[in-house]
C-alpha positions in Angstrom: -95.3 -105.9 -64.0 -97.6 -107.2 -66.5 -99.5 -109.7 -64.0 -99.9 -106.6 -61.6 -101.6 -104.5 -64.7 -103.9 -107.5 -65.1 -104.8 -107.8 -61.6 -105.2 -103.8 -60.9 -107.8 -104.3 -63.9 -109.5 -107.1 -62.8 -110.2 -105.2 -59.5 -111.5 -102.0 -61.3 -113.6 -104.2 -63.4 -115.0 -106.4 -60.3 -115.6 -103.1 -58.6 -117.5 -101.1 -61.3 -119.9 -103.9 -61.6 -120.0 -104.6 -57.8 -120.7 -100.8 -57.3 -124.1 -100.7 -58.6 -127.2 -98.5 -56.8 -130.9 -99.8 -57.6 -133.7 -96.8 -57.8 -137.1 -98.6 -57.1 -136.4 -101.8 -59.0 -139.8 -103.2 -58.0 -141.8 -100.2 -58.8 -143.1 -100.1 -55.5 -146.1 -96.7 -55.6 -146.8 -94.6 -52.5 -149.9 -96.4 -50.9 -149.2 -99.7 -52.6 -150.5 -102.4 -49.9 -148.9 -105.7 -50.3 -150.5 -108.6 -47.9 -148.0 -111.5 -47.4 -149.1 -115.2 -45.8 -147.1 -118.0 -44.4 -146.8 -121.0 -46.6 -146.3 -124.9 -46.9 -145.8 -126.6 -49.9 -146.0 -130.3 -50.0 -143.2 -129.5 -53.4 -141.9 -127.5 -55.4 -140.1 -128.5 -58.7 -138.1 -125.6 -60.1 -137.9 -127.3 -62.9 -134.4 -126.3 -65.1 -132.6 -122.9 -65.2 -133.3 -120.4 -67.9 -135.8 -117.8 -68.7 -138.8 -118.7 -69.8 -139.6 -121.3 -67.2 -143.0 -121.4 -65.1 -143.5 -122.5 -61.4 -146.5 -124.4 -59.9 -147.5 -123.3 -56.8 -150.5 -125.1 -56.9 -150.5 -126.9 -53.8 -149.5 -124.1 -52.1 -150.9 -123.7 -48.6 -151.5 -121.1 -45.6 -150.3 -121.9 -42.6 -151.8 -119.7 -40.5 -154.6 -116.9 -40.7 -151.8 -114.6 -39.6 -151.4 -112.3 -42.2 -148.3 -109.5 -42.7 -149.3 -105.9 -44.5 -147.1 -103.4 -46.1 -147.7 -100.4 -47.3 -145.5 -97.7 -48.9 -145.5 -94.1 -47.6 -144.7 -91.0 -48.3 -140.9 -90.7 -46.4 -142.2 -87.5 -45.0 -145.0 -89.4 -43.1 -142.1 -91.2 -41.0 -140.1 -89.9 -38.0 -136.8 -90.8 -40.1 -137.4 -88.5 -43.2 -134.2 -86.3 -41.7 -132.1 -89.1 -41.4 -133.1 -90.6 -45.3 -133.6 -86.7 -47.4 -132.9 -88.4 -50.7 -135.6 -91.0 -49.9 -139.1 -91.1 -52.0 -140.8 -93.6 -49.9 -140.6 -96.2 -46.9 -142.6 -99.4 -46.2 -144.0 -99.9 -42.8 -145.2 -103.1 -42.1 -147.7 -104.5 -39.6 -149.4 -107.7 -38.6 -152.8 -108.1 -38.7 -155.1 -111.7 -37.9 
């Protein structure tokens, strides 16, 4: 009896923190553009784990001239603001060289 206690808590607790809803954890802004390349690295060293740590992306390079754009919009400017209500915003996306 006391090992099924133990396990019915264990599952409340994995499903409390498992049960979690992000609101706009990038702080993404209606008519926010974001412009994304493809990209080769010759390397990449993470480096260790921890906070505080800082990549170099120096030898970063594009692959292509092909370039992908985002934008965040007004959910009401989209043919699916019925189907989303509680929705602020969407991103549409497009391709552009």
């Amino acid at each position: 009896m006391k090992t099924s206690a133990i396990r019915l808590g264990i599952v409340f607790i994995s499903l409390k923190f498992t049960a979690q809803v992000y609101n706009n954890p990038e702080k993404f802004k209606v008519g926010q553009v974001m412009e994304f390349h493809e990209c080769q690295a010759d390397s990449i060293n993470p480096g260790s784990k921890g906070s505080g740590q800082v990549w170099d992306f120096s030898n970063l390079r594009k692959k292509s001239d092909e370039l992908l754009m985002e934008k965040i919009i007004k959910i009401s400017e989209t043919k699916y603001k019925k189907k989303f209500k509680a929705a602020d915003f969407a991103e549409k996306t497009r391709t552009a060289l």
